[in-house]
N, C-alpha and C positions, 0 to 999 in steps of 0.2 A: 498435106496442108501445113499451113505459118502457125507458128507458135498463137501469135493474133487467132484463127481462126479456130485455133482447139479452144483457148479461150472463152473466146463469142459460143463455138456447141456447149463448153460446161458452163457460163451462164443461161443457154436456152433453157439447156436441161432441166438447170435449176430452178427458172422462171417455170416452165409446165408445171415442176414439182410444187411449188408453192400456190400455184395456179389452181391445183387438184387438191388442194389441200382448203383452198376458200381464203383466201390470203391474195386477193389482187393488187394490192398495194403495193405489196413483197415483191410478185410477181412482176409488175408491172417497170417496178426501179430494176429487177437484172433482167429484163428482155430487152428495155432502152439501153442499158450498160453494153449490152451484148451486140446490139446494133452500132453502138460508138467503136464499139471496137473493130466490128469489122468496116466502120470507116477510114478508120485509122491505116485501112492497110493502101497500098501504091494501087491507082486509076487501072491500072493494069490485071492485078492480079483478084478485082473486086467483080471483073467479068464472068472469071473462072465459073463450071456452070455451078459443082460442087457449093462455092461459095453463097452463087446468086439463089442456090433451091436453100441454101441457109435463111439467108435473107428475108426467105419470102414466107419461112414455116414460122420465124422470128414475128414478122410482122402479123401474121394470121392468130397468133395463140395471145401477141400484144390485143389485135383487136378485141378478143374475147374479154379480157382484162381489164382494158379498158370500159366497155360498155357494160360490166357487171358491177364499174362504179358512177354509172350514168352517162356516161360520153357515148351515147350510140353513135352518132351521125359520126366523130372520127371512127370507130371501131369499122364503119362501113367505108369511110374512106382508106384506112388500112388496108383493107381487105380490096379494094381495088389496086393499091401501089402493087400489093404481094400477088395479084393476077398474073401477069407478063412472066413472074421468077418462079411459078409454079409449072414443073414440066407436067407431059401432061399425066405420066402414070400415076401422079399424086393430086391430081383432080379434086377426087372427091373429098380429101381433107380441107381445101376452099370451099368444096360445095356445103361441106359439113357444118363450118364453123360458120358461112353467113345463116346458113338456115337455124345457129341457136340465136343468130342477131336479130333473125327477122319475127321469130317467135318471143324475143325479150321486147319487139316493137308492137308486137298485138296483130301479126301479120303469119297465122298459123298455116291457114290454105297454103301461101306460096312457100313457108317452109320446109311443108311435107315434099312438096315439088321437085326443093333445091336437094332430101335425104333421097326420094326416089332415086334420082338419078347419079346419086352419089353410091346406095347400096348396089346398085346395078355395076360399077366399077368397081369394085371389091369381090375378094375371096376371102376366104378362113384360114386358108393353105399359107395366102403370101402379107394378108394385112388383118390379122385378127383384132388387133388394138382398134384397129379403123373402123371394123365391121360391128362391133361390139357399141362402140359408141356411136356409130350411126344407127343403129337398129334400137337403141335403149334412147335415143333422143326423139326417132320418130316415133315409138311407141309414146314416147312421153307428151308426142303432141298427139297418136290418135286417144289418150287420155284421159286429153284435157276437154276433147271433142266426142268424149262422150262415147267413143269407139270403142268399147270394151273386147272385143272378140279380137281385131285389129292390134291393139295395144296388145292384150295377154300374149296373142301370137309370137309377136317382136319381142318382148322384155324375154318371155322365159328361151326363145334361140340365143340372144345376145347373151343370157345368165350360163345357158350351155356351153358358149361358146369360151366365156370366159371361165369358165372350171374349166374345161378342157386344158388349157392353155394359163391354167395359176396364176390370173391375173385379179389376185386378190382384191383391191380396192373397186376395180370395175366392175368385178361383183356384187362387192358390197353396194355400189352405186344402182346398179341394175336393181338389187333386190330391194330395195331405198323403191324406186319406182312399184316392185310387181306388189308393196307394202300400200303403195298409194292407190293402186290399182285394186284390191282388197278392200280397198277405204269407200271407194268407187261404189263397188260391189254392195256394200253392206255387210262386210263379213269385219267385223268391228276386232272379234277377239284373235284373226288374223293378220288382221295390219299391226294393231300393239304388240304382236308377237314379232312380227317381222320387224318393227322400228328400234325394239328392244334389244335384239339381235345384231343391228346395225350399227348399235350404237355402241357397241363392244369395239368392233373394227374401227369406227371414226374416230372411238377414242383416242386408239392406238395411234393408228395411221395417218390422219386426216382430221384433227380437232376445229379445222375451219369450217368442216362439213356439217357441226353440231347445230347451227341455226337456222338452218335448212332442216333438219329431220325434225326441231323440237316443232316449227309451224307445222309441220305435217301430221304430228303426234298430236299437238294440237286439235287439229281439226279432228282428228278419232276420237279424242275425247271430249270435243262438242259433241259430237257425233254421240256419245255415251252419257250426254247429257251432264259430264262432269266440270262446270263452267270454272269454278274457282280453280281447276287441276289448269285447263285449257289456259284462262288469264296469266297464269305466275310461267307457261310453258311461254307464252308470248309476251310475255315481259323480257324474259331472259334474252328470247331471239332478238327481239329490237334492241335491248343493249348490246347485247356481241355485233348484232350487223350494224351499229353506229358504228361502234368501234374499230369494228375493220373496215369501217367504208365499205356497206355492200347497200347499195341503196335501191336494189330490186327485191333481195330479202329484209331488208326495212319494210316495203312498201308491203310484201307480202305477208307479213307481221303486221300491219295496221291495217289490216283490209281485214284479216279474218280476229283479229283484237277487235273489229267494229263488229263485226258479228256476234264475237262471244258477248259483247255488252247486251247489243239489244237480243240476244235471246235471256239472259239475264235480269230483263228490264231496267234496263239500265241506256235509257233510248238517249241523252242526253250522253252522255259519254260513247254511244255510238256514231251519232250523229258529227258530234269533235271529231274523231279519227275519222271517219270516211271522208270526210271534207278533205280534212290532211292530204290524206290519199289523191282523191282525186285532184286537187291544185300540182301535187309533185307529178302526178303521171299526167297531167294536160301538159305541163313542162315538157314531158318526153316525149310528146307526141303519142303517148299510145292510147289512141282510141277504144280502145275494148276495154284495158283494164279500168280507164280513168270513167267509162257507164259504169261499168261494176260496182266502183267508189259508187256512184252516184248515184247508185236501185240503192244503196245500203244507206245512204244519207235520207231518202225519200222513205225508204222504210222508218226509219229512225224517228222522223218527222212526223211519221200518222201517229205512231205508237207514242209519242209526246204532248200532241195534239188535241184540240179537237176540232181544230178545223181544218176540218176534211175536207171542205171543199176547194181548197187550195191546193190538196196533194193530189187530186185527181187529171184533172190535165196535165201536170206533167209529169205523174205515171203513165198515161193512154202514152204519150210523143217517146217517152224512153222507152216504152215496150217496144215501140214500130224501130227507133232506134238499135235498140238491145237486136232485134231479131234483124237488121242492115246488117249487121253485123257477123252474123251467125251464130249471136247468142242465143238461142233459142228458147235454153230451159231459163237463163234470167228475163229472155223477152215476156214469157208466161208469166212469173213473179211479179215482174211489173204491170201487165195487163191485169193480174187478179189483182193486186193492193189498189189498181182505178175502180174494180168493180166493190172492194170492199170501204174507198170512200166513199163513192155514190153512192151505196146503200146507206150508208151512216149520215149521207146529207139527203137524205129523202127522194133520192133521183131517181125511182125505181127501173123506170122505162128505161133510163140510159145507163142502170149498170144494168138489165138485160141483154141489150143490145151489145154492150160492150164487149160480155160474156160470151157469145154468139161471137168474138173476134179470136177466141183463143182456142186451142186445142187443150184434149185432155192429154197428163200427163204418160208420160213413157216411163215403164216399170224400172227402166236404168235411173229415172231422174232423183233426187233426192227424198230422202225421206219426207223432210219437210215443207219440199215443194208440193208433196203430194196431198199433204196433211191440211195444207194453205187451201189447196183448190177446190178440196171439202171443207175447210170453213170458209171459203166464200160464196160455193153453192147455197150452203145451210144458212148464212145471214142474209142472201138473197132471198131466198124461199123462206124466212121469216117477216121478211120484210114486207112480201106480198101476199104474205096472209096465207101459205102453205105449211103449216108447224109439222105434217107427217113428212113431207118432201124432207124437210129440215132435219129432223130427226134420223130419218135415213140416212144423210149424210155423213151428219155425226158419229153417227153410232158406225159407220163401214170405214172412218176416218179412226175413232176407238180400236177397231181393230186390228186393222193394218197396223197403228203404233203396237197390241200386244203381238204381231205373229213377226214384226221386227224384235222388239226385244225378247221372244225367244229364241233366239237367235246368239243371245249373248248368255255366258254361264257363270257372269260371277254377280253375288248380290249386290255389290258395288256398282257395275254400269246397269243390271235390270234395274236398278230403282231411281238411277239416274235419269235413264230413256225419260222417264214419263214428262221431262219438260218440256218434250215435244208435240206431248199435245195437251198442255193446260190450257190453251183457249178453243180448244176441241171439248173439253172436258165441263168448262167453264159455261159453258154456251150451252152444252143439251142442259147442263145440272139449272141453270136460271131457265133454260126452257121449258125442262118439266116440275120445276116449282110454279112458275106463270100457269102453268095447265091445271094444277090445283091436284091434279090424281097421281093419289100417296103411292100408286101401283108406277107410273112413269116415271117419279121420286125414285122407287126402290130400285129400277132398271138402270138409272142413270148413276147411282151412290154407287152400285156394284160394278159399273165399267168406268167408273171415273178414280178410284182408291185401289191402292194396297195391291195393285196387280201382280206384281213382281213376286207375292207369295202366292199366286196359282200356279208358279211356275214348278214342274219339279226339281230337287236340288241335283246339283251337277258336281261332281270334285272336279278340282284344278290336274288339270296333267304331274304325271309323279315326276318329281325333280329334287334331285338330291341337292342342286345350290339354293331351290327355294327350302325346303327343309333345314337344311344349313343354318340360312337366312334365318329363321324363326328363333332356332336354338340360339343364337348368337344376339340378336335383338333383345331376347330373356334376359341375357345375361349382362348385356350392356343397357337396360333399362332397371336391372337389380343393381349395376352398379351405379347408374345415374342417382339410383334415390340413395342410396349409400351416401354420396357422395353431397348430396342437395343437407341431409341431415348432418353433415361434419362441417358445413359452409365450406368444401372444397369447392375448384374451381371444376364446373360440367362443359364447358364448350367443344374440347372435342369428342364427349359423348354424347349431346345433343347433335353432334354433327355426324356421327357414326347412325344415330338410332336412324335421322332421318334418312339417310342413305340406305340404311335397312330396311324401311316402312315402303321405302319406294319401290325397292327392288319388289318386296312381297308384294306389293298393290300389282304391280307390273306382272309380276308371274300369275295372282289368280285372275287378273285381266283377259287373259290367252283363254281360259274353259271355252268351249265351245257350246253354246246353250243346246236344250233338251230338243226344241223344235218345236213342241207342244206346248198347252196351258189347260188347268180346269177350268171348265165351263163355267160363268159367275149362277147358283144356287137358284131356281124359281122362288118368286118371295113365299108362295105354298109352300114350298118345301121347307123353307125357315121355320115359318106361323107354327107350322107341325111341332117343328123340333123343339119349338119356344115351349110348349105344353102350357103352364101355369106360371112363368117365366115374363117378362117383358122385353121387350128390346127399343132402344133410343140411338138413332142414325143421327148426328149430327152433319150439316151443310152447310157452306157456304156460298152465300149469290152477294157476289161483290163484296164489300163491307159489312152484308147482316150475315146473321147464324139461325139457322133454322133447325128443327129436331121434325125428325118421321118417327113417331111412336108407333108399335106395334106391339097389339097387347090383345087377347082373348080374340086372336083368330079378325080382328081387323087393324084396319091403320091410320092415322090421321096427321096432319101436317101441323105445327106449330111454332110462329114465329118468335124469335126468343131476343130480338136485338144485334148489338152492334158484337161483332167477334173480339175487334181491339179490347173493345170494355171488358169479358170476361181474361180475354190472356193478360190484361194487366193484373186483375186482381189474381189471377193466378198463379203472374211471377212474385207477387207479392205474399199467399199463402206460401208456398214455396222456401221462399225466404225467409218466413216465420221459424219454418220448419227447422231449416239446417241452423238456423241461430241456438234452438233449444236442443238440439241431440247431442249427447253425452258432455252438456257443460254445465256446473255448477254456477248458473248464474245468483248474483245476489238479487236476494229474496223482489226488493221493490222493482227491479230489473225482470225479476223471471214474473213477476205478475202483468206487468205492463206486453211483456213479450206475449203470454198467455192471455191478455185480452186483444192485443193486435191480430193471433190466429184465427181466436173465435171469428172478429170480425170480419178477417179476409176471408171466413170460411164462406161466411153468411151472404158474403157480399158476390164470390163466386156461384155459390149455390143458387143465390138471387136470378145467375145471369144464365145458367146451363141447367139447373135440375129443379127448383120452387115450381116453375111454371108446367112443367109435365107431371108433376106426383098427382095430379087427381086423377090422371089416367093410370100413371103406374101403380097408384097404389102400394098397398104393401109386398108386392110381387117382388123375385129376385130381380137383381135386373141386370143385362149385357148390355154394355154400351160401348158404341161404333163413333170415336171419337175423328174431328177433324183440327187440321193443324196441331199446336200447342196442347189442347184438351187433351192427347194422350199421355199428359203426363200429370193429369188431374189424381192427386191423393183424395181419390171416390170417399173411403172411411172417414176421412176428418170431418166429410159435408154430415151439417147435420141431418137433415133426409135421408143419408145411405148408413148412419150408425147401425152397426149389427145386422146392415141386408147384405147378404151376400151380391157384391156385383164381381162379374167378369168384364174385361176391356178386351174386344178383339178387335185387330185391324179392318174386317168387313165384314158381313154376314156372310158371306160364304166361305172365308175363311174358319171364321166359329162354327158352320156346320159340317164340315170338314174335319176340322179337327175334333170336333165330336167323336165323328165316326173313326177317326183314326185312335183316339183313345179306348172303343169299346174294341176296337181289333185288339190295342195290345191286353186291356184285360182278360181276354178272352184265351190271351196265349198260353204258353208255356214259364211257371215259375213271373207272375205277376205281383208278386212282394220285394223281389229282391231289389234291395236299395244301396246306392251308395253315399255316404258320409263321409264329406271332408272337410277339414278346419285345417287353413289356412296359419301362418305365424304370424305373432303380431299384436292376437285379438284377444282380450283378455276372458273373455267367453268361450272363444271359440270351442275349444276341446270338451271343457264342462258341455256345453251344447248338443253338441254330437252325440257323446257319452249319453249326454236324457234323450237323447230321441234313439237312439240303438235300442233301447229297450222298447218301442214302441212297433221295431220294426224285425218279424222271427229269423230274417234271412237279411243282413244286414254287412257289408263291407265299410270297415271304418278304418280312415286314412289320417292320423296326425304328424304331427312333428314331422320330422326328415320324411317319413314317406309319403309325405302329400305333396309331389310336385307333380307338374304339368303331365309330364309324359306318363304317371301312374292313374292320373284321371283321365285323360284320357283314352287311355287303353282298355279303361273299365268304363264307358261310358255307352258301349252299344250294348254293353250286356242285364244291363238292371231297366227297372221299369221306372225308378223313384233316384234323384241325385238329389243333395242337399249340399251345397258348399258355403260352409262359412268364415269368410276372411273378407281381408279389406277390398275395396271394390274401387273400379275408376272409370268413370265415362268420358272417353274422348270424345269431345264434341267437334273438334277441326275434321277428325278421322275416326270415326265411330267403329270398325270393324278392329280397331285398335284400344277398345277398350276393355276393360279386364281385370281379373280376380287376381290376389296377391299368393301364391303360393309356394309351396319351397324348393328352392330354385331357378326362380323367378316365377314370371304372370304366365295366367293362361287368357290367352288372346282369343277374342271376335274369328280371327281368321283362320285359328286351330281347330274351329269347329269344321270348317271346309274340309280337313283331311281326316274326318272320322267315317263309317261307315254309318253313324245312327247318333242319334242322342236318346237320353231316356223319356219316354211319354210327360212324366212329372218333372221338373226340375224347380229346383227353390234356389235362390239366391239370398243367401241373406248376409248382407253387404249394402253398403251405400249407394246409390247413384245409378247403381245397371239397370233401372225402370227408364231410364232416360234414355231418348234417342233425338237423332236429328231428323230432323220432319222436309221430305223432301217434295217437289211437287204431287200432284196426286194423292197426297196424303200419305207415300212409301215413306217408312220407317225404316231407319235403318241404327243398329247399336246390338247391343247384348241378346235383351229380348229377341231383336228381329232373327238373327243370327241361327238363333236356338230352335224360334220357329218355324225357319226355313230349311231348319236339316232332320226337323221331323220330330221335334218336341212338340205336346198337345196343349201341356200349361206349363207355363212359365211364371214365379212369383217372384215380383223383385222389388223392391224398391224406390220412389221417382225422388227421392233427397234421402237427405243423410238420416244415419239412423243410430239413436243410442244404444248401450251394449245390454242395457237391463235390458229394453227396450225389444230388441230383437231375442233376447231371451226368452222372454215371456210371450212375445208372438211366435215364435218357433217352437218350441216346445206343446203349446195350446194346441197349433196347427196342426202337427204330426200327432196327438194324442187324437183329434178329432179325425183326420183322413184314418186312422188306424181302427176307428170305430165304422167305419165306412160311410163317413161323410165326402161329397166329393171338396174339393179344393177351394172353392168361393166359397160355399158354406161355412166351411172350416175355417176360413183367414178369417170370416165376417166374429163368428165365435170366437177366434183367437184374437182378435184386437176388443175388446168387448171391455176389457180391464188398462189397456196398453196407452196409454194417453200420451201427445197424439200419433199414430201409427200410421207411416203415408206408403207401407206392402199394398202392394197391387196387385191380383189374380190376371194375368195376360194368356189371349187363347181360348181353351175351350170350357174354362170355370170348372 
């Protein structure tokens, strides 16, 4: 060959490389270059056949290139020029590359058509590169198509194929698919594991591959109910696929960006991007994706609305559409959102009949497709005056969502999951409030909250770069505060931590859940456990808060107002609080401060506890708080001064943990305690010191030996922990929040690689009573942490707290449990003198 046409091959070459890399732009300028130049060469010697099979792989991998930045219709006229110049042994590389054209057109059937016939012309022997991408493209379309068995089949021969043959990046692409295929599945802590993995190599290898795998990650983490994670993952895609002109990964980034909104509620910013979407893709002509857009805009629409009767006709015509299609599982979606506005517009006859047009879903179909079609059955059969059909629904829709999210092992996406069935949840809980019976109440409280702690705990897979990861984050989050108190500059150890926090998220993402869950508790078996005890369930039905009191072996319903009204005053008690902990305000200041608490107290109290005390009485009392309420400082109300209350995330929870507390009393060595004070705290050591004496079998940790790794290694062995130092509740990232001790924090997430924690644990520190409140009422921060890996009671904090302060409640505490009071009692006793004290007893009291 002409100098000319080495040339035109090392820009091919180059053009593939860049092409594989997700850079068609790049691609695109040296495959045209590559073409000029074998123009360039004499009429003569451009027939040659060598030259002309150039020509035409030139033009075939141009088409791809182009049509991945919107130019379909050339990309397919390419791809006929390069026809003629393709001999025929190399076939199936035209059959190949029009079937990813036809599949970027919404033309999947005749895709798979054009690989059939393309893998039938291939071997392993003589075209592995070939075989491998055509077998990992058709599985990519049977997929999409819902072909799970099909798809698995193809992606893991092509993934063999290419280990055999160390074609590194093809692999990684391939296992990019068997990750999405996993996603498919429902096996959540499998795809994050496999996307995480991939993401190692694209770094390296392939950095244009990166906005492609985040929408994929993405969607797992819808999927995980993790929306804010899911949003910033598809932000990022749309900016990279702007900027390199990939304007199918655009679209494919605002399609499932419209999703994560309106699962979010967030129906209005759904609705924007789906439109997007659909205008650009009517532009391309592909009919499939641009219905897609337009189930997601029509969904967006009800969920904004209330007139439903506008969104029903043309969800009935897009379902029949969607399923012309062969969309089958969106033609369902769409058919049930017609049956779920007719019922909301009174039409009962024709959203039954409607219903009667659709099938029930296929166990391959999405979670929340499933989830949809029980609550449309259940608003249907409320609508027509069947509340047990209804209720059946619901409650088989509750569980499907807990026997998916056991399935996942880290407390991060179990507690996420539940946003998938908050209008599953929503619907029985206003169902069985309307029914009036406190027994259908207590049924519906226990499967609608706090699920993700019936799960049992799971450790994360042993992995020395996540361990690494932890030790290393310590160290660059002890020096970030270092650094914060010198006024040095932190940006790039804010930019280090984050990279740390992600990788760990990432790694305990991977656990593989239990499988299992407890059974939610018979309210009998509560009433029992309550004895002489009270208990107050908190609820919400839309905008009011209601309370299920149960007290002396019955139960009664009480309507208590609007929820907003109490979490205001709440965040304003709150605020009280941390204004007065450990500062010397002047005097006419700390009096004004100290009559704004009273009043916030009074005013809260008005709105959650005034109206139930004739029933509670002067009884202890457990309380099963909803939303924000869990981070109610119960002591400072004046109704709970001196009563002992415990706060548990559900009644089954609290009798649960009961019982797992009288196991451990029951054990072997049930005094031995551990003691640690933190650096920092001008109390701290003195603290310790008083309470060691309270305790005959006592480990006490200060100064240099109280770091992370020393408590936790003593942490599965005592019954009783006490840590006192400075405290911090990450609210962005709550599994990240954490005690200060030497050597850096001990982290939310370090609890996951213990084998136990101790029954008792106290915190005494600021802020670790606080968590973030997720749907469902899943809690997740310090507390949650603690009592998901097998702590019975947790005492901590819900604001900041003075240093007497905590003195004088720690020390009262531990003299009182040492007399054999249990733990509510004791706090209730120890704040008694403590003005005002916002320790909380979490758990089993």
């Amino acid at each position: 060959m002409s100098t000319a046409t080495d040339r035109a091959a090392a820009l091919y070459a180059a053009g593939v490389a860049s092409s594989t890399d997700g850079r068609p732009i790049v691609a695109a300028r040296q495959l045209r270059t590559a073409l000029r130049t074998l123009n360039g060469r004499s009429a003569e010697s451009a027939t040659e056949s060598g030259v002309a099979e150039l020509r035409g792989r030139i033009l075939i991998s141009l088409a791809w290139v182009e049509a991945e930045q919107g130019h379909l219709d050339l990309g397919f006229r390419l791809l006929d020029e390069a026809e003629p110049l393709i001999p025929a042994h190399l076939r199936w590389l035209l059959l190949g590359q029009r079937g990813l054209l036809l599949r970027r057109g919404g033309r999947d059937e005749v895709a798979v058509r054009e690989y059939d016939t393309a893998i039938a012309l291939l071997s392993e022997h003589s075209e592995p590169v070939g075989l491998v991408k055509a077998l990992s493209n058709r599985g990519a379309l049977y997929l999409a198509a819902g072909r799970v068995g099909l798809a698995r089949a193809d992606l893991r021969r092509s993934a063999q194929i290419a280990g055999r043959h160390g074609l590194t990046m093809l692999e990684a692409l391939v296992t990019h698919n068997l990750g999405d295929l996993d996603l498919l599945a429902g096996d959540l802590p499998s795809a994050l594991s496999t996307f995480a993995a991939v993401a190692g190599v694209y770094q390296d290898r392939a950095p244009g591959r990166l906005p492609n795998l985040a929408i994929d990650r993405a969607r797992a983490l819808l999927a995980a109910g993790l929306l804010g994670e899911a949003d910033r993952e598809l932000a990022t895609a749309m900016e990279q696929a702007r900027a390199q002109r990939l304007p199918y990964v655009y679209l494919d980034a605002l399609l499932a960006r419209a999703e994560a909104a309106l699962l979010a509620g967030r129906p209005a910013a759904a609705r924007a991007w789906a439109t997007e979407a659909r205008a650009r893709l009517l532009r391309r002509r592909n009919a499939r994706r641009a219905a897609v857009a337009e189930l997601l805009a029509l969904r967006a629409r009800h969920a904004a609305t209330a007139a439903t009767a506008a969104v029903a006709g043309p969800a009935r015509a897009l379902a029949t559409a969607l399923n012309a299609l062969g969309l089958v599982e969106d033609g369902l979606v769409a058919g049930l959102l017609a049956v779920r506005a007719l019922v909301a517009d009174r039409r009962v006859a024709d959203a039954e009949r409607e219903l009667t047009r659709h099938r029930r879903p296929r166990s391959s179909d999405r979670l929340d497709t499933r989830l949809l079609w029980r609550l449309a059955h259940a608003e249907l059969a409320t609508a027509a005056g069947r509340p047990a059909e209804a209720a059946r629904h619901l409650r088989a829709g509750m569980v499907s969502l807990q026997r998916y999210r056991s399935q996942l092992g880290c407390l991060d996406l179990q507690t996420g999951a539940a946003v998938h069935g908050r209008d599953l949840a929503a619907a029985g809980v206003s169902g069985a409030l309307a029914s009036g019976s406190p027994a259908e109440v207590y049924r519906w409280s226990e499967l609608a909250r706090a699920q993700a702690l019936l799960l049992p705990p799971v450790r994360p897979p042993e992995d020395p770069e996540a361990v690494a990861a932890l030790e290393e984050l310590r160290q660059v989050r002890g020096a970030l505060r270092d650094a914060e108190l010198a006024e040095a500059p932190t940006g790039a150890l804010r930019v280090r931590s984050e990279a740390l926090q992600r990788r760990i998220r990432e790694h305990a993402w991977s656990a593989a859940g239990p499988g299992t869950a407890t059974r939610p508790a018979p309210m009998r078996a509560v009433m029992a456990e309550l004895a002489e005890a009270a208990m107050v369930v908190y609820l919400r039905d839309g905008a009011a808060l209601w309370a299920l009191v149960a007290v002396a072996g019955s139960a009664r319903l009480v309507p208590l107002g609007a929820l907003a009204h109490a979490e205001e005053a709440l965040l304003r008690l709150r605020a009280d609080l941390d204004v007065q902990a450990g500062r010397a305000l002047p005097s006419r200041l700390a009096r004004a401060v100290a009559q704004a608490t009273r009043r916030d107290a009074a005013a809260l109290a008005a709105d959650v506890l005034d109206p139930v005390l004739d029933l509670v009485g002067d009884r202890d009392l457990v309380v099963v708080p909803t939303g924000a309420l869990v981070t109610v400082p119960w002591a400072v109300l004046p109704g709970c001064a001196q009563r002992p209350v415990t706060v548990a995330p559900s009644a089954t929870t609290w009798r649960v943990a009961r019982s797992r507390r009288a196991d451990h009393e029951a054990g072997p060595d049930p005094a031995r305690a551990l003691l640690v004070a933190g650096p920092g705290t001008e109390r701290g050591e003195a603290e310790v010191r008083a309470i060691a004496v309270t305790h005959a079998h006592a480990t006490v940790l200060t100064g240099s030996a109280a770091t992370p790794d020393a408590v936790l290694a003593r942490l599965g062995d005592v019954r009783v922990a006490h840590l006192a130092a400075h405290g911090h509740h990450a609210a962005d990232n709550p599994l990240f929040s954490a005690l200060d001790l030497a050597g850096g924090p001990l982290m939310g997430y370090d609890l996951q690689h213990v084998d136990g924690t101790p029954a008792i644990v106290v915190l005494s520190a600021c802020d670790l009573g606080l968590a973030d409140v997720r749907p469902g009422d899943e809690t997740l921060g310090m507390v949650t942490a603690l009592l998901s890996t097998g702590s019975c009671t947790v005492v901590a904090s819900v604001s900041r707290v003075a240093d007497d302060t905590a003195m004088t409640v720690m020390t009262g505490y531990h003299r009182a449990t040492g007399r054999g009071l249990s733990p509510a009692v004791a706090l209730a006793g120890a704040t008694e003198s403590a003005h005002p004290a916002s320790f909380v007893c979490f758990g089993a009291g």
